[in-house]
OpenMM code with the backbone's topology and positions (N, CA, C; nanometers):
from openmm import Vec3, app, unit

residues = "UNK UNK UNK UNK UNK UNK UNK UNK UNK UNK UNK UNK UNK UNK UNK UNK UNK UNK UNK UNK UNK UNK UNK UNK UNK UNK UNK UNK UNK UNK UNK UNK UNK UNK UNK UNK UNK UNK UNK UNK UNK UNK UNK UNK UNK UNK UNK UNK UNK UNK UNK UNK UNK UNK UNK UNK UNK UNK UNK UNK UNK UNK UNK UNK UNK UNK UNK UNK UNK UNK UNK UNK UNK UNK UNK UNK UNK UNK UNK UNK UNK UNK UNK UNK UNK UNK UNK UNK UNK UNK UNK UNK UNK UNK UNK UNK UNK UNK UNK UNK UNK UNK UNK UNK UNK UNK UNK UNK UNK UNK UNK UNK UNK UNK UNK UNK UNK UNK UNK UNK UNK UNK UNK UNK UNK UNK UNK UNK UNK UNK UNK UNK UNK UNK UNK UNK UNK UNK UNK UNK UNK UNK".split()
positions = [
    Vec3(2.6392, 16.9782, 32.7077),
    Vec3(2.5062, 16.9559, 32.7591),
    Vec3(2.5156, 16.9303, 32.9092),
    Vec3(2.3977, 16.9833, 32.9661),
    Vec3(2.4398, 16.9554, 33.0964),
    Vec3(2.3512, 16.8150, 33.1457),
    Vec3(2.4476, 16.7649, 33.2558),
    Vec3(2.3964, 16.6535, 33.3232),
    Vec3(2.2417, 16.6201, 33.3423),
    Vec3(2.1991, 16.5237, 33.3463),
    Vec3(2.0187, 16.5216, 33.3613),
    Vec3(2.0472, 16.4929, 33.4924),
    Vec3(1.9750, 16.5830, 33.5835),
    Vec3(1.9246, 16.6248, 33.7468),
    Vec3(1.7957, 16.6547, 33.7046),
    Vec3(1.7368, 16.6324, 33.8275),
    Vec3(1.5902, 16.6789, 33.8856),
    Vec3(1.6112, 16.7413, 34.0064),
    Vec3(1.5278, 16.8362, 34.0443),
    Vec3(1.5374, 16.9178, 34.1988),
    Vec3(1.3864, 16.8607, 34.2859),
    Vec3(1.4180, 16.8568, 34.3641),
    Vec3(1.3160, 16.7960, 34.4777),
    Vec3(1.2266, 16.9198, 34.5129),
    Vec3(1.0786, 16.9390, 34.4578),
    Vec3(1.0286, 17.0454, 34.4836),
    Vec3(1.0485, 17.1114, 34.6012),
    Vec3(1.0304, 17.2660, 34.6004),
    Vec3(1.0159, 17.3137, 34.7132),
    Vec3(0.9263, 17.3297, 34.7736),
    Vec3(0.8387, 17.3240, 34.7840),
    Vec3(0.6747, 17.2987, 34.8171),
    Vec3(0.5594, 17.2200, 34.8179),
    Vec3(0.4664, 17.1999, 34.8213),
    Vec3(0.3903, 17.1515, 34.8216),
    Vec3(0.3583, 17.1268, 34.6919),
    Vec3(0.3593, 17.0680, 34.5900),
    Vec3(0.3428, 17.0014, 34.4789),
    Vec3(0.4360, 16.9747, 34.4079),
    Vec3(0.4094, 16.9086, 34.3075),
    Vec3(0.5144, 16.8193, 34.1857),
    Vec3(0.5747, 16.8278, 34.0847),
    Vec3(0.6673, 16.8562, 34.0071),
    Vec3(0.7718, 16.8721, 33.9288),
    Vec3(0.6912, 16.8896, 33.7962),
    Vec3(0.5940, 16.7624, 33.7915),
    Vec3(0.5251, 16.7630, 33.6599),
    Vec3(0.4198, 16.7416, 33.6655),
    Vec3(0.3207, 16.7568, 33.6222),
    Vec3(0.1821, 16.6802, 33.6328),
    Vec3(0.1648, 16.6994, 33.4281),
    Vec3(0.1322, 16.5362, 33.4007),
    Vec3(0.0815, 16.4588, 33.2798),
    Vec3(-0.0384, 16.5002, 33.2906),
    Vec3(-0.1550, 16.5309, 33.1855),
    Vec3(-0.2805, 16.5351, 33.1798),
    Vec3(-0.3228, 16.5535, 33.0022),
    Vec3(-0.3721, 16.4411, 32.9810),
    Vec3(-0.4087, 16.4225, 32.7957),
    Vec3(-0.2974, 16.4714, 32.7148),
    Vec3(-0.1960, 16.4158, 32.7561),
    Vec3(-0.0643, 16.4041, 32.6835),
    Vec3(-0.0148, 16.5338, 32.6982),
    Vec3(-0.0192, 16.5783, 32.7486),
    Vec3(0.0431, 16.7307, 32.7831),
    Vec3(0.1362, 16.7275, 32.9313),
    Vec3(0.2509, 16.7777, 32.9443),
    Vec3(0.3606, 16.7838, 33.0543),
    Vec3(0.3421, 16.9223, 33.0771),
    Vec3(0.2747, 16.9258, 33.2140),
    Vec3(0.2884, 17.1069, 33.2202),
    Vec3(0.3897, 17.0846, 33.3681),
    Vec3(0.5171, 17.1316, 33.3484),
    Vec3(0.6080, 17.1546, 33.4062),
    Vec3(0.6338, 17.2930, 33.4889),
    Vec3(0.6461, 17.2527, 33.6496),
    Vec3(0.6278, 17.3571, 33.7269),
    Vec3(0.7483, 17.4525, 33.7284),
    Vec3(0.7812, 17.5781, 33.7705),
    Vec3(0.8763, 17.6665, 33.7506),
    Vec3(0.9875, 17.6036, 33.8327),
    Vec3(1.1005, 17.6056, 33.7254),
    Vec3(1.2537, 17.5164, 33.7313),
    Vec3(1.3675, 17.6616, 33.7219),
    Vec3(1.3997, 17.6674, 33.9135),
    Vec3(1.5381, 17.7846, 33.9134),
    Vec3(1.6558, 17.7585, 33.8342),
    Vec3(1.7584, 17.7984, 33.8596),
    Vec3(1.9120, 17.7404, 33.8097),
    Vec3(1.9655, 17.7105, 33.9202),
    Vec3(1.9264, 17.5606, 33.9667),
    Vec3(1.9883, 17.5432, 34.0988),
    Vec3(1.9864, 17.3656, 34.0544),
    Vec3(2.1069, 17.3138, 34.1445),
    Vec3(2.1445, 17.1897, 34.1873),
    Vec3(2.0796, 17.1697, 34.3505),
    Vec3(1.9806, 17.0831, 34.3434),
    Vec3(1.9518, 17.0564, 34.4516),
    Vec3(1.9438, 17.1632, 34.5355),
    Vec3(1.9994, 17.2006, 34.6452),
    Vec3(1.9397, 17.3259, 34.7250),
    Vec3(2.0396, 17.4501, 34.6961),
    Vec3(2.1475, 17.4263, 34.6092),
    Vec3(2.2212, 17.4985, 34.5395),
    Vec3(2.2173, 17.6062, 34.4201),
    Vec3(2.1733, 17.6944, 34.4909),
    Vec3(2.1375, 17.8291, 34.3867),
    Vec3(2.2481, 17.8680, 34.2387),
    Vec3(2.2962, 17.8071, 34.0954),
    Vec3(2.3710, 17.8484, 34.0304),
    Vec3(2.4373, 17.9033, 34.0146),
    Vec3(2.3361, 18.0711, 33.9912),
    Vec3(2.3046, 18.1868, 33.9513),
    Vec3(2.2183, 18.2517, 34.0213),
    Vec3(2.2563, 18.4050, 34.1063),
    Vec3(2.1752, 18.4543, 34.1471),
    Vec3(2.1404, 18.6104, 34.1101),
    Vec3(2.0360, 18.6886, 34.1820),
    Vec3(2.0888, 18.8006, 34.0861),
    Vec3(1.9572, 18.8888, 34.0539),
    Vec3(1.9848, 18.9935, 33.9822),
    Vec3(1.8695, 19.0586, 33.8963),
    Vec3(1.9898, 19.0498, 33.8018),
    Vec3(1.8993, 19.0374, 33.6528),
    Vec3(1.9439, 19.0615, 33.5107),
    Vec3(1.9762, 19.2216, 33.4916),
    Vec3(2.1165, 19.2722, 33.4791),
    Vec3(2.0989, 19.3934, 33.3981),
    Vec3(2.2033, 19.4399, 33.5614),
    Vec3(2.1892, 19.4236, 33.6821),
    Vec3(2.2865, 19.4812, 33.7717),
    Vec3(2.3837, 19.4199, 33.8190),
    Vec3(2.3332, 19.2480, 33.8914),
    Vec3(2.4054, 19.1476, 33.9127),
    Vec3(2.4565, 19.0170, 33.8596),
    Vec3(2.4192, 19.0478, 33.7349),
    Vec3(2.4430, 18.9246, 33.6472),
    Vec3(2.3945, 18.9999, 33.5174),
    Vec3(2.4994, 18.9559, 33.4199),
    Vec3(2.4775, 18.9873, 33.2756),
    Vec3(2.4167, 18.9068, 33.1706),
    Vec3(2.4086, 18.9486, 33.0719),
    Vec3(2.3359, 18.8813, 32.9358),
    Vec3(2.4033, 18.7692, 32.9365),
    Vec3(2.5096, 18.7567, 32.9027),
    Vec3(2.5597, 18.6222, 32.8991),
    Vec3(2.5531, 18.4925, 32.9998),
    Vec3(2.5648, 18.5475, 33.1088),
    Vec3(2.5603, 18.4562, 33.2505),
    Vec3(2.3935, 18.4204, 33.2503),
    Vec3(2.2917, 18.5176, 33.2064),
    Vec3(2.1585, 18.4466, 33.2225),
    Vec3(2.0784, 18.3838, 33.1579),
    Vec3(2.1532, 18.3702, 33.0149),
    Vec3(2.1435, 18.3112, 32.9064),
    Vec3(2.1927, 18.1967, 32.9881),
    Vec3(2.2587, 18.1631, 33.0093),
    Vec3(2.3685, 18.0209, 33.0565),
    Vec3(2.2279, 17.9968, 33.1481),
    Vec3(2.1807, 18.0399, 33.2438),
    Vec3(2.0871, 17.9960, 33.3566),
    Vec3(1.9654, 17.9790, 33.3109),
    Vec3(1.9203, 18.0347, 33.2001),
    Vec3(1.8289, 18.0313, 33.1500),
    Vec3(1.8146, 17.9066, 33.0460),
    Vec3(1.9188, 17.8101, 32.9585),
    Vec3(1.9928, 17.7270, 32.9460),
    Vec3(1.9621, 17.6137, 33.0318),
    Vec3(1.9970, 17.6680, 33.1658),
    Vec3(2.0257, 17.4857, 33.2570),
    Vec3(1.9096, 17.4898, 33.3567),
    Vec3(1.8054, 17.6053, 33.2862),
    Vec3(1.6301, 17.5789, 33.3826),
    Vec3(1.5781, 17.4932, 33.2811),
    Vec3(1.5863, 17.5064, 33.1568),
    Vec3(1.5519, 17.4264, 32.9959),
    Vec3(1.5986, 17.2773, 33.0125),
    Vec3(1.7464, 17.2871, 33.0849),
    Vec3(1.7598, 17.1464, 33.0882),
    Vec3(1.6759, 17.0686, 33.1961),
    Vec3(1.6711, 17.1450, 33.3228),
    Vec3(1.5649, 17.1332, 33.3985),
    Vec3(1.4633, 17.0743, 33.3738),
    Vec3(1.4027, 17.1707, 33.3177),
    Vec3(1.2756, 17.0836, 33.2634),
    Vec3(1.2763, 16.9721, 33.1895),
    Vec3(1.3110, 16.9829, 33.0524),
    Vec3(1.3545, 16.8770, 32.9928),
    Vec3(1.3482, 16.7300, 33.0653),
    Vec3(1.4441, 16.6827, 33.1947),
    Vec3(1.5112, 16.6586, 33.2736),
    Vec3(1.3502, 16.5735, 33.3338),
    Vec3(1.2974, 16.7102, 33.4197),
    Vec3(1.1773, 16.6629, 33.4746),
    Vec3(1.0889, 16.5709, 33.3841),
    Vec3(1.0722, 16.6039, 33.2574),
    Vec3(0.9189, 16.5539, 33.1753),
    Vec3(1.0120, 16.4387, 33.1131),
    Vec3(1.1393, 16.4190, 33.1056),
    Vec3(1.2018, 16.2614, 33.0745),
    Vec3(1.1753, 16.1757, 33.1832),
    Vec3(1.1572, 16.2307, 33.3214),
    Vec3(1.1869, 16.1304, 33.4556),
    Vec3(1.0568, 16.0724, 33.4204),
    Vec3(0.9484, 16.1676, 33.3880),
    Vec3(0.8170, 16.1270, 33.4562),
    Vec3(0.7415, 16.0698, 33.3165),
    Vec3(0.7905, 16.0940, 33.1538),
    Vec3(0.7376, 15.9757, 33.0548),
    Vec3(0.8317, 15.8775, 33.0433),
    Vec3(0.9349, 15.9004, 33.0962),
    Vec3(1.0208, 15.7054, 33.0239),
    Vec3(1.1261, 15.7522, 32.9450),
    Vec3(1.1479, 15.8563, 32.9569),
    Vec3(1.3029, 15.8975, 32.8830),
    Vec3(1.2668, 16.0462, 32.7684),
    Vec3(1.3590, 16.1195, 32.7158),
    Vec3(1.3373, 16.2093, 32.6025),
    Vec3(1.3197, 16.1467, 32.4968),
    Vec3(1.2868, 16.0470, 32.4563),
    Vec3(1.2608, 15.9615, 32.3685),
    Vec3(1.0632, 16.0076, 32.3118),
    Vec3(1.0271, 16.0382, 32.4828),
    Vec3(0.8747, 16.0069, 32.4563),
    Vec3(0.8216, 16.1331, 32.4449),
    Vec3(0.9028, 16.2640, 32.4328),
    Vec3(0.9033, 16.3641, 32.4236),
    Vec3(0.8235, 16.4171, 32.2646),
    Vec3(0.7104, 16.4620, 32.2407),
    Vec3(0.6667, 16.4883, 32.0762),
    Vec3(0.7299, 16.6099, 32.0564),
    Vec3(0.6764, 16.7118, 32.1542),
    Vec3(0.7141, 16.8253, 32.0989),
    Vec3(0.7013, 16.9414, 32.2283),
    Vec3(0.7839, 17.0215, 32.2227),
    Vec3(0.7688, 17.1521, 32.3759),
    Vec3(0.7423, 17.2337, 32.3137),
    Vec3(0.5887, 17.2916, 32.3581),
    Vec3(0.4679, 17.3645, 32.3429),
    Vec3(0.4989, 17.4885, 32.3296),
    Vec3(0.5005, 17.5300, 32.4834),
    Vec3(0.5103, 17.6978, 32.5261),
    Vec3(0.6553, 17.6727, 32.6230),
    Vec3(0.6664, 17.7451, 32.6129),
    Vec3(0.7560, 17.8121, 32.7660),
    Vec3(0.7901, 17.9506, 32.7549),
    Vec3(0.7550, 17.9583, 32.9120),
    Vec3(0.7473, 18.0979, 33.0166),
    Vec3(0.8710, 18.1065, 33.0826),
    Vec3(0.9077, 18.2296, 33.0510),
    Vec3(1.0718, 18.2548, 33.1412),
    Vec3(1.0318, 18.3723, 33.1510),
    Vec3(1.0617, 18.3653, 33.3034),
    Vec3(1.0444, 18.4709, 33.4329),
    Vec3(1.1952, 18.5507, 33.4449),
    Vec3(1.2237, 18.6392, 33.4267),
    Vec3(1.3465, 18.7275, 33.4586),
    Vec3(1.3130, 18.8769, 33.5096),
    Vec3(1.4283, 18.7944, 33.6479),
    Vec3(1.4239, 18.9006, 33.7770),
    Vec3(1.5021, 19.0119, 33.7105),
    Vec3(1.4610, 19.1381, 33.6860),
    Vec3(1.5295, 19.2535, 33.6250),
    Vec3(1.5479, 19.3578, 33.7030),
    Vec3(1.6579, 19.3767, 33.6934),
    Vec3(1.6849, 19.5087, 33.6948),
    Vec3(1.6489, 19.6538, 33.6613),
    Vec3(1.6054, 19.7565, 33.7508),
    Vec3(1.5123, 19.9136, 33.6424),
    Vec3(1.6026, 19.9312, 33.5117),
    Vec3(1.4896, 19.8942, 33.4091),
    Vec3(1.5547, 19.9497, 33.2931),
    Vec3(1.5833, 19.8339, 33.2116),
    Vec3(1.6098, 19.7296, 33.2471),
    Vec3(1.6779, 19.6193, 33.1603),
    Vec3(1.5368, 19.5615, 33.0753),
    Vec3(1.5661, 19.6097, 32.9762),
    Vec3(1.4778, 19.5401, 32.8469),
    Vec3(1.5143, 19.4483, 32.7639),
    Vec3(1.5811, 19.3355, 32.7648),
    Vec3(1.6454, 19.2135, 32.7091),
    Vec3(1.5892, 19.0806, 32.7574),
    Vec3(1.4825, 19.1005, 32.8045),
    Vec3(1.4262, 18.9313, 32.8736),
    Vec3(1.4052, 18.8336, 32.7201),
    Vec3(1.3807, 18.8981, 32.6340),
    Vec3(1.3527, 18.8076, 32.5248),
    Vec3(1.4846, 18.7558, 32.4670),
    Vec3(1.5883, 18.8366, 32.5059),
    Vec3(1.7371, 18.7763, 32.4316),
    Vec3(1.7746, 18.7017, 32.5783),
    Vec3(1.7257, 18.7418, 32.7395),
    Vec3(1.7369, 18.6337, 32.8070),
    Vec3(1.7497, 18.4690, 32.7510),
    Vec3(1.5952, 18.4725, 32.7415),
    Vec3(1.5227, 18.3201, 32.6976),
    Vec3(1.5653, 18.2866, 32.5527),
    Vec3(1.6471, 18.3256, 32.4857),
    Vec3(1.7638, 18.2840, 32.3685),
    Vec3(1.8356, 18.1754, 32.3953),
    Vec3(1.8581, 18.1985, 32.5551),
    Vec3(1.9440, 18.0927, 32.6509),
    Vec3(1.8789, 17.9829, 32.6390),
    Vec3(1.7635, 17.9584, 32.6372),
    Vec3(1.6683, 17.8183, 32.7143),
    Vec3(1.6065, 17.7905, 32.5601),
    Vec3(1.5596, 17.8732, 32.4595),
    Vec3(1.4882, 17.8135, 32.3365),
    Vec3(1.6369, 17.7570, 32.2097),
    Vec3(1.7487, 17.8009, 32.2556),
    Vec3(1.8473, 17.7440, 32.2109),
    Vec3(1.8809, 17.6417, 32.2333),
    Vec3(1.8845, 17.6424, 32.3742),
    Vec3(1.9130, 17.4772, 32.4240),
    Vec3(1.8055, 17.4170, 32.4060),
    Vec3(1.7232, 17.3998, 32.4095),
    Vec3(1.5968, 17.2949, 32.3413),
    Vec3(1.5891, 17.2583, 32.2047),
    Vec3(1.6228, 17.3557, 32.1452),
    Vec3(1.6425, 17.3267, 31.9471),
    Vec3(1.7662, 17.2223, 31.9632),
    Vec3(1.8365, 17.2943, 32.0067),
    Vec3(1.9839, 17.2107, 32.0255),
    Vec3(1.9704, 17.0592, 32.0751),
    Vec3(1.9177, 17.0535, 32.1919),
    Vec3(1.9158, 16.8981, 32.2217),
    Vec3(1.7852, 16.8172, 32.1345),
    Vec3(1.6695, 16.9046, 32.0925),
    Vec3(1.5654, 16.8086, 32.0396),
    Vec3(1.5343, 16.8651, 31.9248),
    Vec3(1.6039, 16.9211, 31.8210),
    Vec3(1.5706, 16.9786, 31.7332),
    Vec3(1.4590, 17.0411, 31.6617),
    Vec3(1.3617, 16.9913, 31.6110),
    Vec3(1.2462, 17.0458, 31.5780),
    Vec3(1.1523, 16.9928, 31.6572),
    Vec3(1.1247, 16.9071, 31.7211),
    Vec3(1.0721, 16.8717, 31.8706),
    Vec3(1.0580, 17.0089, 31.9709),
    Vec3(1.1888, 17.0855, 31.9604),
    Vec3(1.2401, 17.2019, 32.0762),
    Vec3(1.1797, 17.3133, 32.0386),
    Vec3(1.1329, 17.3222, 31.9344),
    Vec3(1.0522, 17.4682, 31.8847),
    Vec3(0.9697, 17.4805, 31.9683),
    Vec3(0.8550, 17.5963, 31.9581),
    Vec3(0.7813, 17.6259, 32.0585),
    Vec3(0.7548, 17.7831, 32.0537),
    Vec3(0.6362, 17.7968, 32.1109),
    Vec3(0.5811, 17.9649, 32.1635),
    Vec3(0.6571, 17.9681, 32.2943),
    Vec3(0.6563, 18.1301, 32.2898),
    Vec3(0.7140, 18.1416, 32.4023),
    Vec3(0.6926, 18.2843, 32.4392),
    Vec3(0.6745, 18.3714, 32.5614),
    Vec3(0.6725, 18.4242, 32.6754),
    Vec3(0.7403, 18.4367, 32.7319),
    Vec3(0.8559, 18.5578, 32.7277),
    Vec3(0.9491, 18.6602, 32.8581),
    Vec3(0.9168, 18.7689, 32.9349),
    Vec3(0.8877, 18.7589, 32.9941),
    Vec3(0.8134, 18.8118, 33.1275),
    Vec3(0.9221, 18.8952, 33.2100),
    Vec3(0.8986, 18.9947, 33.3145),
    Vec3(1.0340, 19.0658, 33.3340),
    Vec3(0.9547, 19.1136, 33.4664),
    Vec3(1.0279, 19.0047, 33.5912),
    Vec3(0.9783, 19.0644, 33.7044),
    Vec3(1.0808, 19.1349, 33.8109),
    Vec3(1.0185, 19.1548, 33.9302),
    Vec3(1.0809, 19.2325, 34.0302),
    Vec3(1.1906, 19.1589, 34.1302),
    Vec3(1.1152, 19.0551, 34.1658),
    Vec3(1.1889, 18.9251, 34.2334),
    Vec3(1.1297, 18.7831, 34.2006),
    Vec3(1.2674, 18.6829, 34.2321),
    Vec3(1.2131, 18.5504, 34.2079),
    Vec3(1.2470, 18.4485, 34.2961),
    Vec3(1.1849, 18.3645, 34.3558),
    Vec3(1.2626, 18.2539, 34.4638),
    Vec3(1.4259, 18.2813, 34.4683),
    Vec3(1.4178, 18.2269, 34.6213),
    Vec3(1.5635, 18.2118, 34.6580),
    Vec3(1.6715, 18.2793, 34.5356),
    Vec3(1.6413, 18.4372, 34.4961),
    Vec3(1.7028, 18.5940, 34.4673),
    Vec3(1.7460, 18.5024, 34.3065),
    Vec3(1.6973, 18.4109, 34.2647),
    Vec3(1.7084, 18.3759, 34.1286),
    Vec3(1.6995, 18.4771, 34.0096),
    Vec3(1.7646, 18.4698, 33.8999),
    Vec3(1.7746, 18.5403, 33.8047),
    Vec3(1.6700, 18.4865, 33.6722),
    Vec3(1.5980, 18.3992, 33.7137),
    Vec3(1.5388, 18.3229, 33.5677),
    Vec3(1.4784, 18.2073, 33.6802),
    Vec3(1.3427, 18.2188, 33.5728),
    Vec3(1.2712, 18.0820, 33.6269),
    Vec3(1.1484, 18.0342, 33.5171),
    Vec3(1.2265, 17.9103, 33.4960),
    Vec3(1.1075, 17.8492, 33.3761),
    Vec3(0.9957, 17.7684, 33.4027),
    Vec3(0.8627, 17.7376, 33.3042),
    Vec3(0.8062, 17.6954, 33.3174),
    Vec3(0.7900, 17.6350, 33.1717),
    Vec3(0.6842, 17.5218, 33.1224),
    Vec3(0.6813, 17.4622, 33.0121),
    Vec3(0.5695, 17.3669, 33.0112),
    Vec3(0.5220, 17.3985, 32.8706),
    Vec3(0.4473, 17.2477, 32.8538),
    Vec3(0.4751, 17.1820, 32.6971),
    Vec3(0.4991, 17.0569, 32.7428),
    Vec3(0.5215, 17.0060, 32.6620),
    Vec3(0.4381, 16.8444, 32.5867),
    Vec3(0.4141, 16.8521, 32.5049),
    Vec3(0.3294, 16.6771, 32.3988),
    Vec3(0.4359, 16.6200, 32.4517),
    Vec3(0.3529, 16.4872, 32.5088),
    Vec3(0.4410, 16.3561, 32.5300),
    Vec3(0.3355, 16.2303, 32.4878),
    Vec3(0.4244, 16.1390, 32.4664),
    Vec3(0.3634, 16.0006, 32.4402),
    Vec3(0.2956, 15.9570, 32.5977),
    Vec3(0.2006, 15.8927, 32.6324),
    Vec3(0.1137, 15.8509, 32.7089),
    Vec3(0.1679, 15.6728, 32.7406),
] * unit.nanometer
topology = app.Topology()
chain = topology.addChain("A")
for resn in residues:
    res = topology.addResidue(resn, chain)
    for name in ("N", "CA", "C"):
        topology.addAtom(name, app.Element.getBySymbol(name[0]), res)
């Protein structure tokens, strides 16, 4: 499991915003602090396996974020939706076995809590040449 970090937004707004028990969590790269992971398009510069892994430690990301801001994964009910963005490559049709990476690791650390709808999306480019970028909402205790 990876370490619990938070990244210091890059912009003008906030990691998480709470609203009637809902954590809607803003899009989380694969980066340490200003430290890019993984970079890349899926399918030329980085493979299935490597974006699974990044796709993985944006999940912990989040995760990460919506523990800082209710009081621990404790207060966590259940993660809703999540949206994973993958920068592709012409031709690469695997964004859904992408995000295998990130709905694995959520079952894994919160078990039936970690279930969830979900959305793979398959774009052109993504911040600072990222390969994957998540978003989420998740039930929390108030």
């Amino acid at each position: 499991m990876t370490e619990h970090i938070t990244n210091q937004p890059g912009g003008n707004y906030v990691p998480v915003i709470i609203h009637d028990g809902l954590a809607y969590v803003s899009g989380q790269l694969p980066r340490k602090g200003e430290t890019l992971l993984y970079s890349g398009k899926v399918g030329q510069d980085i493979d299935l396996p490597a974006a699974q892994q990044a796709a993985a430690f944006c999940a912990d990301l989040c995760i990460a974020a919506v523990s800082e801001a209710v009081g621990g994964e404790a207060n966590i009910i259940q993660v809703i939706k999540v949206v994973g963005y993958i920068a592709s490559a012409p031709g690469f049709i695997q964004q859904s076995q992408v995000m295998n990476g990130a709905s694995d690791r959520l079952v894994a650390r919160l078990g039936a809590r970690g279930t969830h709808a979900r959305t793979s999306v398959g774009v052109a480019e993504l911040p600072r040449g990222a390969p994957v970028e998540l978003e989420m909402i998740v039930a929390v205790r108030k």
